[in-house]
N, C-alpha and C positions, 0 to 999 in steps of 0.2 A: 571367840565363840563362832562355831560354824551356822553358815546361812541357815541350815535344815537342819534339825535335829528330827527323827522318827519320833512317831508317837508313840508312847507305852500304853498308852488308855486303851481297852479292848475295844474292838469296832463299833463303831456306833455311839460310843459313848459323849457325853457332852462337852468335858471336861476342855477338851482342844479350843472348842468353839466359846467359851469363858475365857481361857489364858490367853490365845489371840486378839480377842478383843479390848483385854485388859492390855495386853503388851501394845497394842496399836496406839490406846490414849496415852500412855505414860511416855513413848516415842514421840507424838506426835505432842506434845505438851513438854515436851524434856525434862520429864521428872524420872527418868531411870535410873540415873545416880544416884537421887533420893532416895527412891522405892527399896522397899527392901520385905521379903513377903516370909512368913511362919507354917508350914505344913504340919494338919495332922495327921497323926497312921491312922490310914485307910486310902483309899484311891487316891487322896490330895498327894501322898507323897509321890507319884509315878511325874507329878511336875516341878522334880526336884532341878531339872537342867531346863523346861521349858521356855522362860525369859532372861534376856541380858539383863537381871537385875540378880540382888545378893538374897538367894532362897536358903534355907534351912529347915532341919527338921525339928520335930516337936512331941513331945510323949501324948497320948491321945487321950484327948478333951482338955490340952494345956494349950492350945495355941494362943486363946485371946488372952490370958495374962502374961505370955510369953514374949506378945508382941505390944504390949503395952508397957511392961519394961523394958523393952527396946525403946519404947515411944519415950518413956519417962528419962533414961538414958543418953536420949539422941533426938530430943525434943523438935528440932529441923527433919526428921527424916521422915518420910512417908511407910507409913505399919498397914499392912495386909496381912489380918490370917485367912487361911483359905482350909475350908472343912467341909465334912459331911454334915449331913442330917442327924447322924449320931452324934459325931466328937461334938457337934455344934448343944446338940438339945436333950441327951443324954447323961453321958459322962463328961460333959463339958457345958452342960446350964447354968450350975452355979456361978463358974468367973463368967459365963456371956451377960446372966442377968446382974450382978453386981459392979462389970464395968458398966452398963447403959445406965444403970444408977447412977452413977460416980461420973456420969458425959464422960469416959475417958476417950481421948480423940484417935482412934483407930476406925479402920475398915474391915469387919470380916464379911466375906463371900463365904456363903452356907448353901453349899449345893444340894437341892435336898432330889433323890431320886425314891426315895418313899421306902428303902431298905437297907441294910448293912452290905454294901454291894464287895466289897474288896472280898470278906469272907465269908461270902457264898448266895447272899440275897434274903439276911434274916430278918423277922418281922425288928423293927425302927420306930423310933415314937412317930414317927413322921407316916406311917405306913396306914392306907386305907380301910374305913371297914370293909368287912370282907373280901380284903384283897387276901392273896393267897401265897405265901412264902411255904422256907424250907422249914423255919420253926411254928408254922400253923399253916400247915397242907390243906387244910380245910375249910381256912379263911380266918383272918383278926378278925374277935369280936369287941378288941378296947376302945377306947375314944381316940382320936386325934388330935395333935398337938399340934397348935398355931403360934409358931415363935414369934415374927415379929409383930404379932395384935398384943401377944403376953406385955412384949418387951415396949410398947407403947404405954404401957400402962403406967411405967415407973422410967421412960427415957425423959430426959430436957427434952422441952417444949423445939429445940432445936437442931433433936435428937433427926439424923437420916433412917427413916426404916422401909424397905420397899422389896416386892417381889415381883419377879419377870420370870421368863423360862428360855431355853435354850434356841426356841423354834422361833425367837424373836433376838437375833443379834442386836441389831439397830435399837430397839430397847433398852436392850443389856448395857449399849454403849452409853446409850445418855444414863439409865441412870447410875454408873458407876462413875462417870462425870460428875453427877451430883454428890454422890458418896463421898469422892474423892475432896471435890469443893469445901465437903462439909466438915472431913476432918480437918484440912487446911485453915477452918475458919473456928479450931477447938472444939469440935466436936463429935461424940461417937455416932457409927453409920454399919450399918448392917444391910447387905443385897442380898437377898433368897433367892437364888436361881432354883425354878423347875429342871432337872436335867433325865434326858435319856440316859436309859441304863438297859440297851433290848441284851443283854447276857443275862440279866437277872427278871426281868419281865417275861423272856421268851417272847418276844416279838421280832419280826424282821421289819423293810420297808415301812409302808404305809402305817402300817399296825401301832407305831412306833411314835410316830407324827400323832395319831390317834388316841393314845392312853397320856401324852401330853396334854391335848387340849379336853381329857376328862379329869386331869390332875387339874387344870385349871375353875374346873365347875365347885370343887370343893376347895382349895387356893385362891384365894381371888389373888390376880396380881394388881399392881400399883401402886400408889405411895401408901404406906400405911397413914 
């Protein structure tokens, strides 16, 4: 595998700054031979070549059962699926809340940028009140949905659930360290990364850094 691979993520986007620091602990801990990670369609798949570890793809809102029978399969190996806000809390709620039932011992990272970013920036269960997409120009008037507070509800008491955002690497690091820990110790873990998405926000710069830390005023991050 070459040193560099180019990013496919559009500029700005967070998605790089997730996979590198995932690829950093799994090196730096020698679990890459282990690792082995589940993309769903949507932006997750654009990181189908971005770690020396064994990625595949996955139908959308199928990764966390996808990668649990991998887990079930290959009970040594380390299971990452890696999703949006949608595949995650959408068309993929059911298997997300039914394995945290079940403690099945996987890691999904649920990047949530607060819209359907791959195909075009549509309002997302995940998506603000009166924030303003392509499918409500006007502004969401729905409620907001908070995955890992739901999924506290009905995880083992040893369940990993925690949220961070993109603008805090160092963060991201430790607690996908703990994620990782926790599958390794039989148990299901879920990280909610905040992530930039300035293509579907229309933000540049600063602007960008900015609507992260107001995603954070309604998000609280840290352990759940």
């Amino acid at each position: 595998m070459p040193d560099f691979i180019p990013a496919k993520f559009c500029v700005g986007c967070g998605y790089p700054i997730i996979l590198i620091t995932l690829g950093r602990i799994l090196e730096q801990k020698q679990l890459s031979k282990k690792a082995v990670m589940g993309l769903d369609i949507g932006c997750s798949l654009l990181a189908i070549d971005a770690l020396p570890i064994n990625i595949f793809h996955t139908h959308h809102g199928r990764v966390t059962p996808t990668m649990l029978g991998f887990k079930r399969a290959r009970p040594n190996s380390l299971c990452f699926g890696l999703t949006g806000d949608g595949g995650a809390y959408a068309i993929g709620w059911q298997s997300l809340f039914h394995s945290a039932l079940r403690d099945e011992p996987i890691t999904v990272i649920v990047v949530n940028n607060t819209v359907y970013a791959m195909t075009g920036g549509q309002t997302a269960p995940t998506t603000l009140p009166r924030q303003k997409t392509d499918t409500n120009p006007n502004g969401y008037e729905g409620a907001t949905f908070f995955g890992p507070e739901l999924l506290r509800h009905v995880a083992h008491k040893d369940a990993y659930l925690v949220r961070t955002a993109t603008n805090s690497p160092k963060e991201i690091a430790v607690y996908l360290e703990k994620a990782i820990a926790t599958q390794q110790a039989g148990h299901f873990s879920l990280v909610e990364i905040l992530s930039f998405c300035p293509t579907n926000w229309k933000t540049i710069g600063k602007a960008t850094m900015d609507y992260v830390e107001d995603l954070k005023k309604v998000y609280k991050v840290g352990e759940i």
